[in-house]
Structure formats: structure tokens, C-alpha cells
N, CA, C and O of each residue as an XYZ file, in Angstrom:
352
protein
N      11.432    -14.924    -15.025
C      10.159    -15.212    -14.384
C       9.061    -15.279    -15.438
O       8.907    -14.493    -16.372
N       8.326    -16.339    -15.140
C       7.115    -16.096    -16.221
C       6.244    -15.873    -15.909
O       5.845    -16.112    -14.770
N       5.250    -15.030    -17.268
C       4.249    -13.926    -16.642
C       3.073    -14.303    -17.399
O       3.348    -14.408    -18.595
N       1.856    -14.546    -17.126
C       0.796    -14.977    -17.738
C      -0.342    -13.817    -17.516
O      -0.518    -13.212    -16.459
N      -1.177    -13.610    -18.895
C      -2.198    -12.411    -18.131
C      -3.568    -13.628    -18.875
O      -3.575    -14.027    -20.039
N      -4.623    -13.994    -17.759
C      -5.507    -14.523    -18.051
C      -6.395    -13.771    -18.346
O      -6.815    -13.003    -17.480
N      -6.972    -13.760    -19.707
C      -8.528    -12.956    -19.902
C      -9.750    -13.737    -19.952
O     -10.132    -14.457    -20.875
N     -10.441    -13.450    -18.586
C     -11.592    -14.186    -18.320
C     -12.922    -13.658    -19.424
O     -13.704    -12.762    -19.108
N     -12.948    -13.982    -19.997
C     -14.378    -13.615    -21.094
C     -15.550    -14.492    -21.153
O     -15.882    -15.459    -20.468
N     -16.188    -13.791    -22.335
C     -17.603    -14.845    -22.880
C     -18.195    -13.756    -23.849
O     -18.275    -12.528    -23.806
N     -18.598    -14.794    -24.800
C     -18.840    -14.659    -26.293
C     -20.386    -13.222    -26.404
O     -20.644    -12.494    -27.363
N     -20.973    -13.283    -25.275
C     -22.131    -12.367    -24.878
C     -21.837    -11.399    -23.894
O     -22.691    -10.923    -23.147
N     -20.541    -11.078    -23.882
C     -20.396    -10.092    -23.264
C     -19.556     -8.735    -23.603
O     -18.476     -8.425    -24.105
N     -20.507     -8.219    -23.125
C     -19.949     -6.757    -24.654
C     -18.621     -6.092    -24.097
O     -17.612     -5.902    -24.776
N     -18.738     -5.845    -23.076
C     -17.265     -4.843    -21.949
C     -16.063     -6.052    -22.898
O     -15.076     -5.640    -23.508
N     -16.283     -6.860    -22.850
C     -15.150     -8.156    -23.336
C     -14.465     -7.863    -24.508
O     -13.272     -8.081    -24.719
N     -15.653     -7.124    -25.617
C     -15.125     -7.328    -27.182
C     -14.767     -5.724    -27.141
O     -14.422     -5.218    -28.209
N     -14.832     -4.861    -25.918
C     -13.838     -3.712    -26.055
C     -12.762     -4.330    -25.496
O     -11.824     -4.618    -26.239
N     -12.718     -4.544    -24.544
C     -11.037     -5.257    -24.203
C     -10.318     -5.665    -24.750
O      -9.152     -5.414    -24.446
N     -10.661     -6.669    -26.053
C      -9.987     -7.194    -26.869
C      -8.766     -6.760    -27.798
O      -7.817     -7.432    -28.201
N      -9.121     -5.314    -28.027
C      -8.131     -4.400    -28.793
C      -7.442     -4.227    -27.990
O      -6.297     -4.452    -28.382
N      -7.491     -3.847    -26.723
C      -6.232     -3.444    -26.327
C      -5.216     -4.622    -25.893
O      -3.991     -4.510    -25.868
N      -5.776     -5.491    -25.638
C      -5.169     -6.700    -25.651
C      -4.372     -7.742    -26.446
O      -3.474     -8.567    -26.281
N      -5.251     -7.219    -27.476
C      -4.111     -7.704    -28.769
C      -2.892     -7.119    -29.445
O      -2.041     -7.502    -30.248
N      -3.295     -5.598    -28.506
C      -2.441     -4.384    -29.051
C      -0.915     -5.072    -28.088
O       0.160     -5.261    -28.659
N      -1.138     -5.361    -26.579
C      -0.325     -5.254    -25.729
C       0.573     -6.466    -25.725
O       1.648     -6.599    -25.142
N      -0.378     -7.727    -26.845
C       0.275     -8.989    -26.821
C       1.108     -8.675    -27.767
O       1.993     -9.485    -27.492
N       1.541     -8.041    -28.787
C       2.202     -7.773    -29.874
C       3.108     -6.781    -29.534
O       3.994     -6.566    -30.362
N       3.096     -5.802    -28.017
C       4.558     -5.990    -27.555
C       5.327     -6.657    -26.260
O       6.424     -6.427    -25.750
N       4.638     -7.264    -26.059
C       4.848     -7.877    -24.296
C       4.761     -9.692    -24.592
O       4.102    -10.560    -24.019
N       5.964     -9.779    -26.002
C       6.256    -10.850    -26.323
C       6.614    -12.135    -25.837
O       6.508    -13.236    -26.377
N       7.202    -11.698    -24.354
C       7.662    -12.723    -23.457
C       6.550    -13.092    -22.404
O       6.985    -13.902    -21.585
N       5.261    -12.736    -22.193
C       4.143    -12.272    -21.549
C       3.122    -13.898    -22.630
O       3.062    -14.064    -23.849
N       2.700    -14.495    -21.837
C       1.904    -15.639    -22.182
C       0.331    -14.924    -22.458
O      -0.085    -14.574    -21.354
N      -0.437    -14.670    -23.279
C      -2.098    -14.473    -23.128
C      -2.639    -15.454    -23.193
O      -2.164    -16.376    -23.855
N      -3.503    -15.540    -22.700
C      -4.500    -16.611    -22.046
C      -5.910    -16.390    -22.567
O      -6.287    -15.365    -21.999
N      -6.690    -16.744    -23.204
C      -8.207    -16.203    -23.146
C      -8.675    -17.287    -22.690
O      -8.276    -18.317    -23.234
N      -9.713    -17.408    -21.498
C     -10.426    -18.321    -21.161
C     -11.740    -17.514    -20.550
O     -11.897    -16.712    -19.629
N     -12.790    -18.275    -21.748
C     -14.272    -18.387    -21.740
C     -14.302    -19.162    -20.655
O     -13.623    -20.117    -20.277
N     -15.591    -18.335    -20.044
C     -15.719    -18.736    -19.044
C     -17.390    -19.948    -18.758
O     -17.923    -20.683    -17.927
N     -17.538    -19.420    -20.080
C     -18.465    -20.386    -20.398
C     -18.362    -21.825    -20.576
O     -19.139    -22.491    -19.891
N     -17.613    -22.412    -21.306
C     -16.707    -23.241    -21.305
C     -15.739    -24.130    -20.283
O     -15.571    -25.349    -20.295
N     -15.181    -23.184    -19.437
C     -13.589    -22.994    -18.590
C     -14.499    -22.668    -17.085
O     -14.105    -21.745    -16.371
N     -15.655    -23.440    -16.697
C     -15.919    -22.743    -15.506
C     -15.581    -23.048    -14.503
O     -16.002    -22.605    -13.434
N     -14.525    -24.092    -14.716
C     -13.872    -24.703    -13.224
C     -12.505    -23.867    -12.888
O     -11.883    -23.736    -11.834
N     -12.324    -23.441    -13.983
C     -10.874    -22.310    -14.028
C     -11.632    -21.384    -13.645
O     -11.287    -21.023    -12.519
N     -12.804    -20.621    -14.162
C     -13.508    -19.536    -13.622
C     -13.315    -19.058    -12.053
O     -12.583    -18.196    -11.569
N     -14.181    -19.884    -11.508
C     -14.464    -20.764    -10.251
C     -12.738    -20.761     -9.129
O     -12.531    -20.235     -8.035
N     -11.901    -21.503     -9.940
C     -11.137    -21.395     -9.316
C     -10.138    -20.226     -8.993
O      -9.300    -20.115     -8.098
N     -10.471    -19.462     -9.931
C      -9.962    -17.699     -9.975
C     -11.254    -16.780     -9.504
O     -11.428    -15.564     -9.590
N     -12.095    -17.836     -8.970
C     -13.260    -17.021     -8.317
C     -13.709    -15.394     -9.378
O     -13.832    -14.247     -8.949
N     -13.834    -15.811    -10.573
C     -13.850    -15.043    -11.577
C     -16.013    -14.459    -11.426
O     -16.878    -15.245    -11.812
N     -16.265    -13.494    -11.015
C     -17.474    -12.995    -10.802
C     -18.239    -11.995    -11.693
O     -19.446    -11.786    -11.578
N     -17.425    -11.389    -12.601
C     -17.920    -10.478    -13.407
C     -16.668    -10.510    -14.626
O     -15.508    -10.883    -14.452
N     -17.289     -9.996    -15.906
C     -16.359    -10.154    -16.598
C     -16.342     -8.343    -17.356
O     -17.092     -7.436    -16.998
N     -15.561     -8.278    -18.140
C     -13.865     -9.173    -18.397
C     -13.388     -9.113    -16.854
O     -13.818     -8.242    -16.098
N     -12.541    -10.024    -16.475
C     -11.778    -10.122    -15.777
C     -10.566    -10.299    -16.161
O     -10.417    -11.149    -17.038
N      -9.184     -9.496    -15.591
C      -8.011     -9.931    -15.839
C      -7.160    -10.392    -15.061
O      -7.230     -9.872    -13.948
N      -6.182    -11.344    -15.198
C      -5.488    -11.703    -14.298
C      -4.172    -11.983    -14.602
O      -3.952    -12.836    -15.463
N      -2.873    -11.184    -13.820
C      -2.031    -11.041    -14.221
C      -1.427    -11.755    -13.234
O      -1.426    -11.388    -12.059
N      -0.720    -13.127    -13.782
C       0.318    -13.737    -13.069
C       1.395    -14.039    -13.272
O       1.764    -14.013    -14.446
N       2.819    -14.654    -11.708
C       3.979    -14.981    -12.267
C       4.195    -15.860    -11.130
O       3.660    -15.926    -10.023
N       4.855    -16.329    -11.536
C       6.001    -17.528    -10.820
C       5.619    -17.834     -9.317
O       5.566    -18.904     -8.710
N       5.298    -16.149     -8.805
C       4.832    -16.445     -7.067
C       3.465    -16.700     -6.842
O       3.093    -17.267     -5.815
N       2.465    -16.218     -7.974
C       1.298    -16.059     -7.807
C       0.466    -15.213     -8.216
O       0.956    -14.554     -9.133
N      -0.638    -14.899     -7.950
C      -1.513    -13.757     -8.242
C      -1.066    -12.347     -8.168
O      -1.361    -11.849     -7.082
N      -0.126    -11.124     -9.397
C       0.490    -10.231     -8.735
C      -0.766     -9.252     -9.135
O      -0.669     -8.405     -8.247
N      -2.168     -8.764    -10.145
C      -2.795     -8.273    -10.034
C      -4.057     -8.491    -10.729
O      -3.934     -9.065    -11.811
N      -5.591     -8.082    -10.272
C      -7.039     -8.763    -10.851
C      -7.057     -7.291    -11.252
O      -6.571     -6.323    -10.667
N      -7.750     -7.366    -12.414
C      -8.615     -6.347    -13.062
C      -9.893     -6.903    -13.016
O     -10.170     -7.999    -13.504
N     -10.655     -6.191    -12.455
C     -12.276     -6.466    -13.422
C     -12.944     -5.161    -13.757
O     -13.022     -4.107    -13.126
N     -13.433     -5.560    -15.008
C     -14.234     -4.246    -16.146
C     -12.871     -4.079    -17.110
O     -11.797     -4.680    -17.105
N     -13.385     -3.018    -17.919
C     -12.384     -2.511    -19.197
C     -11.305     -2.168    -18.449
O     -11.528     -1.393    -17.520
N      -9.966     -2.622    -18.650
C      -8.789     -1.959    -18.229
C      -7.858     -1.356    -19.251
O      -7.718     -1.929    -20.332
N      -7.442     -0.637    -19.079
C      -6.628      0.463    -20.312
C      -5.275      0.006    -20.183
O      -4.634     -0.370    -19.202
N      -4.981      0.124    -21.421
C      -3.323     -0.491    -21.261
C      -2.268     -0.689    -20.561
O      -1.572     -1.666    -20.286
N      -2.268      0.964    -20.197
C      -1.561      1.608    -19.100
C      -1.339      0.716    -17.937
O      -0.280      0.229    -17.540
N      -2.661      0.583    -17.421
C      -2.457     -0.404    -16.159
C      -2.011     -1.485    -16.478
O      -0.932     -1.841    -16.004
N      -2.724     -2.314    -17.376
C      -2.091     -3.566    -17.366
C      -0.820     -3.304    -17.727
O      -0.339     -4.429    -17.587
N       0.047     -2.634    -18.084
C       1.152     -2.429    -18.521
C       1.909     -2.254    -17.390
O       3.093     -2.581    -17.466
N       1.511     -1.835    -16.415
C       2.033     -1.772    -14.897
C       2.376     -2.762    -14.240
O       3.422     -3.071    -13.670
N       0.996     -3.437    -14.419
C       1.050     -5.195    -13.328
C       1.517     -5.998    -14.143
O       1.443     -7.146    -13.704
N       2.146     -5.905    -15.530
C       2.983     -6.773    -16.477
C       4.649     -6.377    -16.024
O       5.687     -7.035    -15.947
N       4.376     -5.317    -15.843
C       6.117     -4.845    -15.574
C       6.707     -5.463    -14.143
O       7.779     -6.042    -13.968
N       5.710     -5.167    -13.221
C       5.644     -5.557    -11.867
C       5.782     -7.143    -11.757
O       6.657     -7.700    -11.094
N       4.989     -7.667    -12.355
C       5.304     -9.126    -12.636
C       6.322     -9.671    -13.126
O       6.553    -10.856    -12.889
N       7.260     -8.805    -14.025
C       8.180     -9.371    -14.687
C       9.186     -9.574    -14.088
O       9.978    -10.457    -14.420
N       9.481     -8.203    -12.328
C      10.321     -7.431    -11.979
C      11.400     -8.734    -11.342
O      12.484     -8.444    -10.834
């Protein structure tokens, strides 16, 4: 099954450039796991269409669909949850 985690960002937003570490931490083991960064500045029809309202936003998907949204700083842990869950 494939698993995509979209990170909704923008270049002025500070909660975003903490997220980033852990995100880069989690892409370097969750190798089979697609990351996504999409500015939303840029990307606002993808925004829009993930009804993306506050950022960071995360979005963890697979094969069926939407399996979980983060919005604000999320800690590894979790996303590490709705990555596993997604994979299942």
C-alpha cells in the first residue's frame, strides 16, 4: 500500500520550521513513506482541496484515502502512528 504524508507549509510560518526536524528525522526512517512538502502559498488549489486552514498541516495518506490530519506541531510519535496505520 502506498503511503504519502503531505506537509502543508509556508515560508512565513514559524510552527512550520519547527516541524521540519522532525520530519526530516522521520523521512530518513519511513523509507517506503512518500514526503510531500506543499507550500501553500504557491499550491493553493491543493491547499483548498485538502481544505488546508491553518498550518503546518499534516496529512497522512494511502491507497483508500485520508487515514489521518494533523494540524499544529506534531511529534513524531504520532505521526509515527498514522504512518504505521496507513501502512497496515
Amino acid at each position: 500500500m502506498a503511503v504519502t504524508l503531505k506537509d502543508f507549509y509556508a515560508d512565513w510560518c514559524g510552527p512550520c520550521k519547527t516541524q521540519d526536524p522532525i520530519l526530516e528525522d522521520l523521512e530518513e526512517e519511513w523509507t517506503d513513506v512518500e514526503f510531500e512538502k506543499i507550500d501553500v502559498d504557491e499550491e493553493q488549489d491543493v491547499a483548498n482541496e485538502y481544505q488546508v486552514r491553518s498550518l503546518p498541516t499534516l496529512i497522512v495518506e494511502n491507497d483508500d484515502g485520508i487515514v489521518e490530519r494533523f494540524v499544529g506541531v506534531t511529534q513524531a510519535d504520532d505521526i509515527e502512528d498514522a504512518l504505521t496505520q496507513a501502512s497496515a
